[in-house]
N, CA and C of each residue as an Amber inpcrd file, in Angstrom:
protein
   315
  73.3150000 113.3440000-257.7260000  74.5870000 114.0140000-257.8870000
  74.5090000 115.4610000-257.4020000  73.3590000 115.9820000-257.7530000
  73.4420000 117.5850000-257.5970000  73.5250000 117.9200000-256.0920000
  72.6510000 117.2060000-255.1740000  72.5700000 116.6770000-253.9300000
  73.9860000 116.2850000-253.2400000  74.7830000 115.6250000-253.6820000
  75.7350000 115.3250000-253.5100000  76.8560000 116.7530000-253.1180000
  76.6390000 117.1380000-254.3330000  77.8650000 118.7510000-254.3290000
  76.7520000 119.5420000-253.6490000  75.5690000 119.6860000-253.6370000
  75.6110000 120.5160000-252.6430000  76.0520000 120.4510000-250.7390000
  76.0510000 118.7860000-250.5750000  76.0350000 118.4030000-249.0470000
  77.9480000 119.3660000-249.2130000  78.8650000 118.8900000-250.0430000
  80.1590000 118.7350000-250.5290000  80.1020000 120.5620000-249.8330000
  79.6090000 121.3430000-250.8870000  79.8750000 122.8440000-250.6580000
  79.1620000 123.2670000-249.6730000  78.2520000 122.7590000-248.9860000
  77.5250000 123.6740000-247.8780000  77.1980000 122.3110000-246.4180000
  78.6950000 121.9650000-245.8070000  78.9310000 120.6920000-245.6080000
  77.7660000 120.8640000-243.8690000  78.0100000 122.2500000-243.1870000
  77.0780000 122.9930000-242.4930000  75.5640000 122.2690000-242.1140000
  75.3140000 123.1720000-243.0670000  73.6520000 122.8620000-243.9090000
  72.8800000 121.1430000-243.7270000  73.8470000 120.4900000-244.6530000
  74.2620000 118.3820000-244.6310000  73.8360000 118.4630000-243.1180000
  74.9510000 119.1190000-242.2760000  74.8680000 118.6570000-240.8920000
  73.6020000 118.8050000-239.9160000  73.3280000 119.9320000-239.9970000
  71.6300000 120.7890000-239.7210000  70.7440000 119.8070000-240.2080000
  71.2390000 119.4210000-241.0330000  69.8050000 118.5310000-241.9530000
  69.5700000 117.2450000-241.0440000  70.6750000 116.8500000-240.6790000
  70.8850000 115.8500000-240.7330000  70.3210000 115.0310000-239.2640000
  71.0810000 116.4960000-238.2220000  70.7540000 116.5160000-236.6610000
  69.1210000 116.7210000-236.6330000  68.1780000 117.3790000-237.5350000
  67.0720000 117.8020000-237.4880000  66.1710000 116.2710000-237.5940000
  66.7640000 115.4430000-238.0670000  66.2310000 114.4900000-238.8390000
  66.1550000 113.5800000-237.7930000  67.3510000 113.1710000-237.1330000
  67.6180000 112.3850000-235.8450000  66.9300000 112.6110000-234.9150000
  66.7100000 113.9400000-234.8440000  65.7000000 114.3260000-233.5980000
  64.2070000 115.1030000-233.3450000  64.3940000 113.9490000-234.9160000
  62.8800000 114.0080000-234.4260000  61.8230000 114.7340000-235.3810000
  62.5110000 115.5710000-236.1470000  61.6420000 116.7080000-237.1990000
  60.4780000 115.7940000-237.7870000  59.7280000 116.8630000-238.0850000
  58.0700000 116.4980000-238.4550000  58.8850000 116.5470000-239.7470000
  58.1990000 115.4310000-240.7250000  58.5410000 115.2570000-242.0580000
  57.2160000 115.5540000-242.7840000  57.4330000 116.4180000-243.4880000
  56.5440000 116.8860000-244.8010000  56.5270000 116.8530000-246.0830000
  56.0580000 115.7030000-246.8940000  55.9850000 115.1510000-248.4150000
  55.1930000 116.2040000-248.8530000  56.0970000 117.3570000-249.6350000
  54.7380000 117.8080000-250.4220000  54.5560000 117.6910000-251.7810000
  54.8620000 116.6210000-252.1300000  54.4090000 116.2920000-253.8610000
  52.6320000 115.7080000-253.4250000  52.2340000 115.5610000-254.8580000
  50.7520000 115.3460000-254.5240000  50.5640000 113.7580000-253.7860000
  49.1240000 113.9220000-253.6180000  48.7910000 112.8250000-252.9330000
  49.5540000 110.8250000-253.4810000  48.9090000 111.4830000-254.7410000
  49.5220000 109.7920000-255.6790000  51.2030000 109.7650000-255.8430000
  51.7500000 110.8360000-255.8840000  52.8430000 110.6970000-255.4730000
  53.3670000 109.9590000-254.3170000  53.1130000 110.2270000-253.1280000
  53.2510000 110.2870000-252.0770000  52.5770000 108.8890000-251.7210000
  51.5020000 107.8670000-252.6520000  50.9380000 106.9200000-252.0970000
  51.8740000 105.5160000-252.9260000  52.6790000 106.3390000-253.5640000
  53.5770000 105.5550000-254.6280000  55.1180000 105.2430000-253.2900000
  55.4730000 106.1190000-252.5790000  56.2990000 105.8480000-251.9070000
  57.0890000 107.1370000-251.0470000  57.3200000 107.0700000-250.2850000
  57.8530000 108.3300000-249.3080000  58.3520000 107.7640000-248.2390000
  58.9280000 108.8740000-247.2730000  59.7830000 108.4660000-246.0080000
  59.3210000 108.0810000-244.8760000  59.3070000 106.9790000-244.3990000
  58.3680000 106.6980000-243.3570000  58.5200000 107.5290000-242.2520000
  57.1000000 107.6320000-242.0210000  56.6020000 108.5050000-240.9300000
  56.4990000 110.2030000-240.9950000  56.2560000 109.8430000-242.8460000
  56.4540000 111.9990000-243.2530000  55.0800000 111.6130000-243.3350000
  54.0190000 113.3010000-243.2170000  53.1050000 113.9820000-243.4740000
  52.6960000 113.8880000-244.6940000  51.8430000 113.7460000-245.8490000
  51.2860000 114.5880000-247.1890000  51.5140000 115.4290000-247.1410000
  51.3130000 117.0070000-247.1630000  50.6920000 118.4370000-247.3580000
  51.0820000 118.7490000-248.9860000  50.5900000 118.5240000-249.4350000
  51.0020000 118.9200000-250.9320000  51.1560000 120.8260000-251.4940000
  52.1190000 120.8190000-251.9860000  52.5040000 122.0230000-252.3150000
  50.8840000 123.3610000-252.0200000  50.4610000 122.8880000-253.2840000
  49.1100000 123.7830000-252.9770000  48.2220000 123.9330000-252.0900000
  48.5370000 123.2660000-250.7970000  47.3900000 123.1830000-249.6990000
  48.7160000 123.5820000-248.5220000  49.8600000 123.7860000-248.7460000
  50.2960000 124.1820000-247.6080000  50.0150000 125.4390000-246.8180000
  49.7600000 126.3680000-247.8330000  49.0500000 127.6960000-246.6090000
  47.8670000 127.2240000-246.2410000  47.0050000 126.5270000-246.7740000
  45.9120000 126.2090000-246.1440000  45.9150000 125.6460000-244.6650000
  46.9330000 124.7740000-244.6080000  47.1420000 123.8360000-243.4840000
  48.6100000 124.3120000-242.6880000  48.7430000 126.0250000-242.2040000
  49.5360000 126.0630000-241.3810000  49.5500000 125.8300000-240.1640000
  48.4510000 126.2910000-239.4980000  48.2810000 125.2950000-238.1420000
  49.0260000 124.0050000-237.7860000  48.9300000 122.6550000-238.5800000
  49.7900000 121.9970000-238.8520000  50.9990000 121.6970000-238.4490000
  51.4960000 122.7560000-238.5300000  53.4250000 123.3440000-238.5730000
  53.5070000 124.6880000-236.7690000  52.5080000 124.4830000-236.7940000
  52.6000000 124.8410000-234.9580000  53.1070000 124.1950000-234.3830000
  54.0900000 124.9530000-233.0910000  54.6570000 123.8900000-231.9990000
  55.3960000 122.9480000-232.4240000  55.8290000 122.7580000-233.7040000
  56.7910000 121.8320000-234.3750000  58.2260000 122.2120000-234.1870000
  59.2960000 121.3610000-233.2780000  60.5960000 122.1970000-232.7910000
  61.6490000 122.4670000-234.4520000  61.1130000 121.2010000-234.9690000
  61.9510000 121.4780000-236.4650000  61.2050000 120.8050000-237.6300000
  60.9920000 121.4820000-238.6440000  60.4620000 120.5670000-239.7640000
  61.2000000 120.5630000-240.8600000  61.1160000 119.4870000-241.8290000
  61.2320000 119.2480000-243.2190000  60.5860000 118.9730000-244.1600000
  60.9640000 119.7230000-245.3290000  59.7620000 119.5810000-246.5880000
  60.9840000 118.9540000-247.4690000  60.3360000 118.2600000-248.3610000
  61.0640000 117.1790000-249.1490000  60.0680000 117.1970000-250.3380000
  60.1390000 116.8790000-251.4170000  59.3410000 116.4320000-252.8790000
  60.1210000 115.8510000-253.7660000  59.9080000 115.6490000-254.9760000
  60.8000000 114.5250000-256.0970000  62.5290000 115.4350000-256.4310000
  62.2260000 116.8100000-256.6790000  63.0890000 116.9520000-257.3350000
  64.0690000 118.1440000-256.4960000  63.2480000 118.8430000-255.2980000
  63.7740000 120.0750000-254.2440000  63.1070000 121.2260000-255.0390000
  62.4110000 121.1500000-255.9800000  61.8060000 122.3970000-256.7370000
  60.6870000 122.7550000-255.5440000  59.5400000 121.9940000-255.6420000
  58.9990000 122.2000000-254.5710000  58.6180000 122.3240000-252.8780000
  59.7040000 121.5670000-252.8480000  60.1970000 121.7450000-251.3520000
  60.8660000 123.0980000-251.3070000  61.7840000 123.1580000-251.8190000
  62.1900000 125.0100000-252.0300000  60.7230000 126.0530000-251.7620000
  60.3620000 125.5870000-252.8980000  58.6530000 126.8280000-252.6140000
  57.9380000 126.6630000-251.4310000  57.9780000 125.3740000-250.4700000
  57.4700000 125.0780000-249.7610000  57.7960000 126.1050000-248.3830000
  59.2690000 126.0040000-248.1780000  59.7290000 126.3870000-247.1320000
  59.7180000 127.8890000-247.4040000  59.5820000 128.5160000-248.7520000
  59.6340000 129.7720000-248.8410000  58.0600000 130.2340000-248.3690000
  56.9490000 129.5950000-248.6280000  55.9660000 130.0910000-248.2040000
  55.8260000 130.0010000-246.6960000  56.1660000 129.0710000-245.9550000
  56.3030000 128.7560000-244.6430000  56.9170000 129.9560000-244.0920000
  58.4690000 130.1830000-244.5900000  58.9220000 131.0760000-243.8440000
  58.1440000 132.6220000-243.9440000  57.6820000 132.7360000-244.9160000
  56.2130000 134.1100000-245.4590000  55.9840000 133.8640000-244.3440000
  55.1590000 133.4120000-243.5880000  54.0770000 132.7430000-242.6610000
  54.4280000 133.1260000-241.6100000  56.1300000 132.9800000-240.9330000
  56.0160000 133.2410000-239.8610000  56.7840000 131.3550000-239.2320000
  56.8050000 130.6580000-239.6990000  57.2370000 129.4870000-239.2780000
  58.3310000 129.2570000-240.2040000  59.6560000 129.5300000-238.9840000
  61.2630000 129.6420000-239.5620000  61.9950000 128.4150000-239.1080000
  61.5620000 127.1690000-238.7480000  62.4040000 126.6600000-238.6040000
  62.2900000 125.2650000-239.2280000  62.0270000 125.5890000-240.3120000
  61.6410000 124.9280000-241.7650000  63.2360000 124.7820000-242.4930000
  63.4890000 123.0810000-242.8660000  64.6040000 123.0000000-243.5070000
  64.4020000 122.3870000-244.7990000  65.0680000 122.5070000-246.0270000
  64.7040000 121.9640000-247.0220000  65.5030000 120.7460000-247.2410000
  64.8210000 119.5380000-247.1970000  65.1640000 118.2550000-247.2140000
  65.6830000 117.8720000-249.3120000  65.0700000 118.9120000-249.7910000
  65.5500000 118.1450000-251.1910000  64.5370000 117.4480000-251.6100000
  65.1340000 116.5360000-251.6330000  64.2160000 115.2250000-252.7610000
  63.5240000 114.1630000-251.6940000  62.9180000 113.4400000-251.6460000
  62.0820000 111.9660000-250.4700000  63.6260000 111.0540000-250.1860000
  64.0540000 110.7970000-251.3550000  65.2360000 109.7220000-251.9940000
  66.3390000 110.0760000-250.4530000  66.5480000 111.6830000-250.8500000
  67.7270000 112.2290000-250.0140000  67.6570000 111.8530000-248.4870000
  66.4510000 112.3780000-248.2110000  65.7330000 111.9740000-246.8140000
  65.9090000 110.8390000-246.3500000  65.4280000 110.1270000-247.1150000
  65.4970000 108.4750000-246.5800000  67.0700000 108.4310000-246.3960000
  67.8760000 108.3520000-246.8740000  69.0680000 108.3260000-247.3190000
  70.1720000 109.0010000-245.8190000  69.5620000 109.6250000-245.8060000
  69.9740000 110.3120000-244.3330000  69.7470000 109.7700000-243.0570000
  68.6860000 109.4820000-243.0240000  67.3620000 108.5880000-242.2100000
  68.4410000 107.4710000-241.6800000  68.9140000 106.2140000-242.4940000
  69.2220000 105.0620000-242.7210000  70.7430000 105.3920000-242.6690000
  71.5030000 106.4260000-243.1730000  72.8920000 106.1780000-242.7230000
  73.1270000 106.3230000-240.6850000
């Protein structure tokens, strides 16, 4: 639902997300590993929250990416450390659920 009103109020954003997704964006699961072995969006990355500065290299040469996790808590932190970094063209996917969801319409 929350997902919902936000596509509703920031209809923009939905769209960005959406074109990023179609074409191609590197997908990045960063909930932990067992998370992620439980179920995710086909053809996303691991990097789990706490190892993402470790592994910026990674996110080089990438024309668009997305970070996604269970709830957008950590995908939020995700893209905020990214953009720290120097790598801005980081979008926040929300939740795995949302992703897929996008993916498939």
């Amino acid at each position: 639902m929350l997902n919902f009103l936000k596509n509703i109020l920031n209809p923009r954003g939905h769209q960005a997300l959406t074109e990023a997704l179609n074409g191609g964006a590197y997908l990045v699961d960063v909930r932990t590993p067992a998370e992620f072995s439980a179920g995710s969006v086909k053809g996303a990355v691991n990097i789990p929250l706490d190892a993402i500065s470790k592994h910026l290299g990674k996110f080089a040469g990438k024309k668009s990416i997305v970070v996604f996790c269970r709830s957008g808590n950590r995908s939020s932190q995700a893209k905020r450390i990214l953009d720290q970094n120097g790598i801005n063209n980081v979008m926040d996917g929300r939740t795995w659920q949302n992703v897929q969801q996008l993916l498939t319409n």
